[in-house]
N, C-alpha and C positions, 0 to 999 in steps of 0.2 A: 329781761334778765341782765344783770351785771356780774361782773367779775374782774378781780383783781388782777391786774397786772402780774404782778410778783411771784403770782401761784404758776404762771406759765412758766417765765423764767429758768426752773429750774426742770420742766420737763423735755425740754431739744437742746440738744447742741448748738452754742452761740458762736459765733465767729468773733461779733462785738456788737454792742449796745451805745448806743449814740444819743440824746436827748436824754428826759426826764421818765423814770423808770415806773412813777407811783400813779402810772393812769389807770383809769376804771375802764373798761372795755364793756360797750353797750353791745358790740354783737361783732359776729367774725364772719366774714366772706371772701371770696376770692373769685368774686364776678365785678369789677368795677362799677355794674350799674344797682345792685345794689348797696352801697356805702351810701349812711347814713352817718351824721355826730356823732361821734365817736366810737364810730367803726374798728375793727383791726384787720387790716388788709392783707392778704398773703399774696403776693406778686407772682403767680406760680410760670414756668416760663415752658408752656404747653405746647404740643404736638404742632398747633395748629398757628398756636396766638402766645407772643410774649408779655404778661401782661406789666412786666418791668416797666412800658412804655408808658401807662396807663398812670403811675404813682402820682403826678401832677395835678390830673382829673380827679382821683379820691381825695385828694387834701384838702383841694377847693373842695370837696363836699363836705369834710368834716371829719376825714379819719385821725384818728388818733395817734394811732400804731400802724406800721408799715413793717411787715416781712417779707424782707427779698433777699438774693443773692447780691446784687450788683448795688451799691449806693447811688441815687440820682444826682446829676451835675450840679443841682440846687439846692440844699438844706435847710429845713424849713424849722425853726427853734422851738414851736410850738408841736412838733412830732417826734413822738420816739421809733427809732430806726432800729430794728432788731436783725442784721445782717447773718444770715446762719449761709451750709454749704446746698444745701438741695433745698429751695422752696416747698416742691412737691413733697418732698417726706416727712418737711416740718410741718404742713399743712395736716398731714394725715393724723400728727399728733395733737398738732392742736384745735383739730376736731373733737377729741378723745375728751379732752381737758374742758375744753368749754361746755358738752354735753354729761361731764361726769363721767367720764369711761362706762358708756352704758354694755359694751359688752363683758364685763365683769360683772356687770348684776344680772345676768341670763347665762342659759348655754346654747352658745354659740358655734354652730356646726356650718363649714363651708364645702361646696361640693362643687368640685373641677374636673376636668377631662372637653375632649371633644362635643362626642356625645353621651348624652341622659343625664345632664346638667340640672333639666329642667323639670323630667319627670320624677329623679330621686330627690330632689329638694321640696317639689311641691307635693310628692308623698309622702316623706318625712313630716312638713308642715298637716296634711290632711290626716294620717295617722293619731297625729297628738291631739287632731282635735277630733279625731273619732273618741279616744281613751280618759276625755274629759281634762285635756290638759291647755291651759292657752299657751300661743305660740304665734310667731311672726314670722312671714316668706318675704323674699326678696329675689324677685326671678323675671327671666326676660318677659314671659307673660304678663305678670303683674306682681304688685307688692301688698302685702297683708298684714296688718296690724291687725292680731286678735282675728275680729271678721271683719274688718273696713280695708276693703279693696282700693289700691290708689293705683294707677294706671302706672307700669314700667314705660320710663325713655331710653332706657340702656341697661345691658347685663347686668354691672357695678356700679353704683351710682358713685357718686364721688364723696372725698371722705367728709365732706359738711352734711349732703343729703342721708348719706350712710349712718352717720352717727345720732342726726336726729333721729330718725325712723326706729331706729336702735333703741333712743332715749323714750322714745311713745312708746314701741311695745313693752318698756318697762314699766311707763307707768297706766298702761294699761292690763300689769299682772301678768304682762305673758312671761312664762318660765323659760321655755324657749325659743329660736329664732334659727331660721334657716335660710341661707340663703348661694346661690350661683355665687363661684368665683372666675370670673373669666381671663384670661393671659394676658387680656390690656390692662386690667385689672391689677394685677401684678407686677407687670413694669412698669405701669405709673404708679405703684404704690399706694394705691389707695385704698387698700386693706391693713398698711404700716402698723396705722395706730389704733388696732383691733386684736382684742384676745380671744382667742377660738376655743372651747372645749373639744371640737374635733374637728378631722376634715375627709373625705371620701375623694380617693380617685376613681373613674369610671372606664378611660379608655383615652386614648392617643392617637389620632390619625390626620392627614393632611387640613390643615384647615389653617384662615388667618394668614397665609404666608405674602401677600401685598400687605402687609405690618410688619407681620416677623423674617421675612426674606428665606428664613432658611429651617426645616422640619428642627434641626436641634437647637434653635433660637425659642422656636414653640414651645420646644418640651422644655427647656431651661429657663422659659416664663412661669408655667407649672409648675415647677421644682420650685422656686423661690416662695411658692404657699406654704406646700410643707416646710422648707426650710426657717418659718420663720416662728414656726408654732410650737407654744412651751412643754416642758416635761411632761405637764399634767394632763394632755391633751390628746387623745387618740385619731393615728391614721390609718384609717381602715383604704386598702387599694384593693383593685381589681389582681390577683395572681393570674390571671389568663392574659391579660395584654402586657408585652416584654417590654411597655415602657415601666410596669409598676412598679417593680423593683427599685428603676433610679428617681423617683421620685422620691421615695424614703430612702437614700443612700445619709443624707446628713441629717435629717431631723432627730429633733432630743423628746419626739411624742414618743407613747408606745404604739410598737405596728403590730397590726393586723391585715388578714387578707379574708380575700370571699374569691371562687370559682364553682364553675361547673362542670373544670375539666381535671385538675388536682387536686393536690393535696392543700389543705386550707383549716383557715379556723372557722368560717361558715361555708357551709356545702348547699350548693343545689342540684337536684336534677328533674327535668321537665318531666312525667309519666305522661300526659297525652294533652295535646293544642287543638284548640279551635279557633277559625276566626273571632268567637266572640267570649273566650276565655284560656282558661289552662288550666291544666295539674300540676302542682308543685310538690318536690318534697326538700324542704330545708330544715338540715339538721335532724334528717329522721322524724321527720314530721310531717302528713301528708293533708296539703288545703289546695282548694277552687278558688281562683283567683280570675278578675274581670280581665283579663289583659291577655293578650300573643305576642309570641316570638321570642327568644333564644336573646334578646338586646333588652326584654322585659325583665326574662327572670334574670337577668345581672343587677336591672336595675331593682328591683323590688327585694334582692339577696343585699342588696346594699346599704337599702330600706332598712331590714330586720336586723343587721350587722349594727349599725352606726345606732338602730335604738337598744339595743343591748349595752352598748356602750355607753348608752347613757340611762343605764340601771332599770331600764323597764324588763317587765315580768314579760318571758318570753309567750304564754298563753298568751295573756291579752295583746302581743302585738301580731300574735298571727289569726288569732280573731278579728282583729281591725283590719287585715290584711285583706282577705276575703271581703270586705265592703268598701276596699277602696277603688274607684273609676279612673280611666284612662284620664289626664291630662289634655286639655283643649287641644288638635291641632294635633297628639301624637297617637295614630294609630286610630284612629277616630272611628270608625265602621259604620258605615249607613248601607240600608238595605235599599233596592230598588222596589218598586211594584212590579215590572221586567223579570225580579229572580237571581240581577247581577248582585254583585256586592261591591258598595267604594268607599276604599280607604282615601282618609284625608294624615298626614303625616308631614311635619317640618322637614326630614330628612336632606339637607343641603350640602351633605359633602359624600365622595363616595363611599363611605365605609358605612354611614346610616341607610343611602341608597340599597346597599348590599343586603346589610342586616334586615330591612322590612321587607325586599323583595324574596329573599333567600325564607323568612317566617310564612310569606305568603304561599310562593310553595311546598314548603314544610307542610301547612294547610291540606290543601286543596290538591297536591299530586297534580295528577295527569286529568281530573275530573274537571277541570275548568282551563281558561285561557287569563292569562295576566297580561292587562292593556295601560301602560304606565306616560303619565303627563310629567311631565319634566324642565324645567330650565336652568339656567343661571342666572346667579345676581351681577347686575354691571359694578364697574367702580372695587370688582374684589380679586380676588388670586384665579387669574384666565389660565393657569396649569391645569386647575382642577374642569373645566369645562369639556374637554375631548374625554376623560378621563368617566367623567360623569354619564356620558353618551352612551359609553360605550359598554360600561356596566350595567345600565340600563336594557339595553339592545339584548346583553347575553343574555339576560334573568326575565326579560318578557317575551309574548308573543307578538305586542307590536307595541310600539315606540310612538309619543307626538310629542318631538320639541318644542317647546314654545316660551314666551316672554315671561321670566318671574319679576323683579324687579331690575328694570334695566338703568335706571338712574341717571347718567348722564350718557351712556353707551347707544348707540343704534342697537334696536332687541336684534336685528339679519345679523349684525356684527356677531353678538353672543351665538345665536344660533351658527352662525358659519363658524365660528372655533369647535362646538362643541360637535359639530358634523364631523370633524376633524379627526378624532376619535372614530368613526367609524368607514369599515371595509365594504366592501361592493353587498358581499351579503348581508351585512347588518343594517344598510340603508334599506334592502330592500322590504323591512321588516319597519321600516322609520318615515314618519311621516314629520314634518313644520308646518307648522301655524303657528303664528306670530299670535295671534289674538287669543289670549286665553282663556277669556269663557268660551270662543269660538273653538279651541282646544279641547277642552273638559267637554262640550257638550260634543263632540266629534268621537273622543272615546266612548261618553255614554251610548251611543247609535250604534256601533259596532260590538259592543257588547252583547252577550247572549247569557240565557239564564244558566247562572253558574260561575260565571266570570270574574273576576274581579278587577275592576279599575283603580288602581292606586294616583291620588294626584298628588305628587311631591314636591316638596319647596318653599311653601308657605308656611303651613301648617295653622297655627294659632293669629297667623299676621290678617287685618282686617281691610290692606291697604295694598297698594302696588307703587311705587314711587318711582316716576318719572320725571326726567329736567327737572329735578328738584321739589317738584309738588307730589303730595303723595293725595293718589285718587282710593276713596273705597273700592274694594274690592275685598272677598272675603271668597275661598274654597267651597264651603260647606255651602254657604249661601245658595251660590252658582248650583252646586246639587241639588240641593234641596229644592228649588225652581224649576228643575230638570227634571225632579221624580213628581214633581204635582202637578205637571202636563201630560206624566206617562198614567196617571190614574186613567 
């Protein structure tokens, strides 16, 4: 693909333009090791890496065009230097531009919050294709074009990966696309040069804060979603979580809400849970639904919300409703041969913690025992780890901390913080083990029929990542090896 120079020009804000203006641009990147002949390089000057330093490197290979902040000490006659104020947000647009603004030829729905990121996007996407409609996901589990699965490396991918994916599901006829917006997401901007037909809030609670340093820095990462999304474009929030209100405080969308505790434009109320489904009634409407817990029906109310909002016939989405399955990884259910019951569930910070363990009693009463596998991730916000413990410890009957992804951390370190968190009596209820299939299969033994073993933290992740290498490892596996010794 080629494209004119001149077409970009008037889509970012220039600072000044230096060199000859009428180059052809053979492709745009902003990884230095891919620049090719006549490249356009966007010098973006990232979290991690300033790639400012790099301009030298791409010339000798062949770029063309150069977008940066800072002009290099050496000017090279044969390159046009397009100097604007934020790299990173010109980047986002000239994403846009070289893929054709693929999100104006789709509708484009993003969904943010803490958690259920992941289960209302990827039922959103699973809905449309129950209803006969193609559609495209974008989610930390993975990404979907149409039905070609491509392996996620990050929540948001960045805005060149973004906008192609973008530009295939359109030309692969999907109508729509859905996809996670995550808070780094948003202050790196790499949703900038993206048009939304809608966005859904879900919920607000501790998380990300070794990024964001501070809970109102997080929710003001949030808020810069909505904020940036047009007239014509609806935000459906959560009414029950007191951050939802300010996230729509300046958007020029129209708002809407969804609860299950007031007053609202979609209503739910649960009439009766089981571990291996639920009664819904939304909107005066009463369906069986594959899913548990009180964090479900927000998220599936969210579901039904945001497809209204984009003109589908309310029958058939609660007919599709009713056929759609749990989410790899969240809330997972497997039966024992034993009679226990184990949840496999992502649940990483304490407010998902709460939410699954608080459904699983809702379950089960007093008729069984809750044995919960637990840890933290090294390398991320060590608040939340006593914090985690300790929640854990109230809502079960017995506790084993152990090693999720420790990363560059000693896994004793994490567990010694997260001990931290707990009182004389709630250790006593708490066991460690570092080794977590030695872990999982530790709960499975003490289990009795009736019980159920939640193992939290993973969820859909297939890996454990240590010193930097990440070894297989997968939840469900582990179980599943567990229950075909107990035949």
């Amino acid at each position: 693909m080629e494209k004119d120079l001149t077409g970009l020009l008037v889509t970012i804000p220039i600072i000044k333009t230096i060199g000859a203006n009428n180059k052809v641009v053979t492709d745009v990147v902003c990884d230095s090791r891919k620049v090719s002949v006549g490249s356009l390089f966007v010098a973006v000057n990232g979290v991690n890496v300033d790639a400012h330093r790099f301009i030298p490197d791409v010339i000798a290979k062949g770029a063309g065009v150069i977008v940066c902040e800072v002009l290099p000490d050496k000017i090279d006659d044969s390159v046009c230097y397009i100097v604007v104020k934020d790299s990173t947000i010109a980047l986002a647009h000239i994403a846009a531009w070289w893929y054709n603004y693929p999100s104006t030829r789709l509708k484009l729905v993003g969904v943010t919050g803490t958690n259920g990121k992941t289960t209302t996007a990827t039922l959103l996407y699973e809905l449309m294709q129950l209803m006969g409609e193609k559609a495209g996901l974008l989610s930390t589990v993975c990404n979907i074009i149409d039905k070609t699965v491509i392996p996620a490396e990050q929540t948001t991918p960045d805005p060149l990966s973004l906008c192609r994916m973008l530009n295939e599901m359109v030309e692969a006829g999907c109508k729509y696309a859905f996809m996670e917006v995550s808070s780094h997401a948003c202050t790196q901007h790499r949703i900038d040069g993206l048009t939304f037909s809608g966005a859904v809030f879900t919920n607000l609670t501790r998380d990300h804060l070794d990024y964001h340093k501070t809970v109102m820095n997080y929710m003001n990462a949030k808020k810069m979603f909505f904020d940036l999304l047009p007239k014509s474009a609806f935000a459906l929030i959560n009414a029950d979580d007191k951050a939802g209100s300010y996230m729509i405080q300046n958007t020029a969308a129209r708002k809407l809400t969804y609860s299950l505790q007031s007053m609202a434009y979609y209503k739910c109320k649960i009439l009766e849970s089981r571990l291996n489904g639920t009664s819904l009634r939304i909107n005066g409407h009463d369906i069986e639904v594959m899913f548990t817990g009180r964090f479900n029906a927000y998220n599936l109310l969210a579901v039904y919300g945001a497809a209204m909002q984009l003109g589908c016939d309310s029958h058939d989405v609660l007919v599709a409703m009713t056929q759609l399955v749990p989410v790899a990884g969240r809330f997972q259910t497997l039966v024992s041969p034993r009679g226990y019951t184990a949840i496999v569930d992502y649940a990483h910070t304490p407010d998902a913690l709460i939410n699954v363990l608080d459904s699983i009693k809702d379950v089960i009463g007093k008729s069984g025992n809750i044995i919960t596998v637990v840890g933290a991730g090294g390398n991320r916000d060590k608040g939340k780890r006593p914090i985690m413990a300790r929640e854990a410890a109230l809502r079960s009957d017995k506790v084993v901390l152990t090693s999720d992804n420790p990363r560059d951390e000693e896994p004793e370190d994490i567990l010694h913080d997260m001990e931290e968190g707990l009182d004389s009596e709630l250790k006593q209820r708490t066991l460690k083990i570092t080794d977590r299939k030695d872990a999982i299969r530790t709960a499975t033994i003490l289990a009795k029929n009736g019980d159920v073993v939640l193992v939290a933290g993973k969820g859909h992740e297939d890996y454990q990542e240590i010193k930097g290498v990440k070894h297989h490892f997968d939840d469900k596996e582990v179980l599943t090896d567990i229950f075909n010794n107990e035949r």
